[in-house]
N, C-alpha and C positions, 0 to 999 in steps of 0.2 A: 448569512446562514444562521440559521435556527437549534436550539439543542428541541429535538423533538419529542421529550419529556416533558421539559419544563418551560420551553420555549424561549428561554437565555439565552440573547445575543451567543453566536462562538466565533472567533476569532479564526479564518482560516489559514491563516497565515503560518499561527501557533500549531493548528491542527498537522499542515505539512511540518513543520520543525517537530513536533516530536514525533510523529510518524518515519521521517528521515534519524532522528537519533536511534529508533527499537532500529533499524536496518542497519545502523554502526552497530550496537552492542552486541546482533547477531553478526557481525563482520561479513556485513553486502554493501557494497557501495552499488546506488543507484541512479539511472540519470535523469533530470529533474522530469523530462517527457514521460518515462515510464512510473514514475512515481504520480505525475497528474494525472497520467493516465489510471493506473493501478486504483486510486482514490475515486474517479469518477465511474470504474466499471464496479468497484464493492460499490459505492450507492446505488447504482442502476439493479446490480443485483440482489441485494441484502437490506437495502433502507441506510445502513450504517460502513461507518469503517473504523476499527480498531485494533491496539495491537493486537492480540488474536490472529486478527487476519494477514498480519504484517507477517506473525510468527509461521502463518501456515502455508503462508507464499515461500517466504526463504526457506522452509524445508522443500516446497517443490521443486524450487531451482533449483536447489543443491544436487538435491538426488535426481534431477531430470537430466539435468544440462550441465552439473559438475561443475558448477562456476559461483562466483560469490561477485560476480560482474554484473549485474539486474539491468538488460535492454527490451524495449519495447517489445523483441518477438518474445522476449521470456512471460511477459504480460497478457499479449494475446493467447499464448500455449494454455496459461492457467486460464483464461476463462473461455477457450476454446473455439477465438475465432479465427 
């Protein structure tokens, strides 16, 4: 994977690690299927993924579903499939 700015190597490995830590400091534990999953539906639909969208997802679930548990239906809820 590619930075598509600059086109620098990115580490995706890293990308999930800090992606999973913004989802602790908001206090949602995730589980790793809806987190690969979550990652691969912002690119399909955004080009990108970042905290931002990490930030804007845990306020969905929170207020959707009253949980801070992050499961795959709470994934597909947000992006509507």
């Amino acid at each position: 994977m590619h930075c598509p700015n600059c086109d620098t190597p990115i580490d995706s490995g890293r990308v999930l690690e800090i992606l999973l830590e913004r989802f602790a400091e908001n206090g949602f534990n995730i589980r790793l299927n809806a987190l690969v999953e979550f990652v691969k539906l912002c690119l399909d639909e955004y080009g990108e993924v970042g905290i931002d969208d990490v930030d804007s997802f845990c306020e969905f679930v929170e207020k959707r579903f009253g949980t801070k548990n992050v499961e795959m239906e709470h994934v597909e809820a947000y992006f509507n499939l």
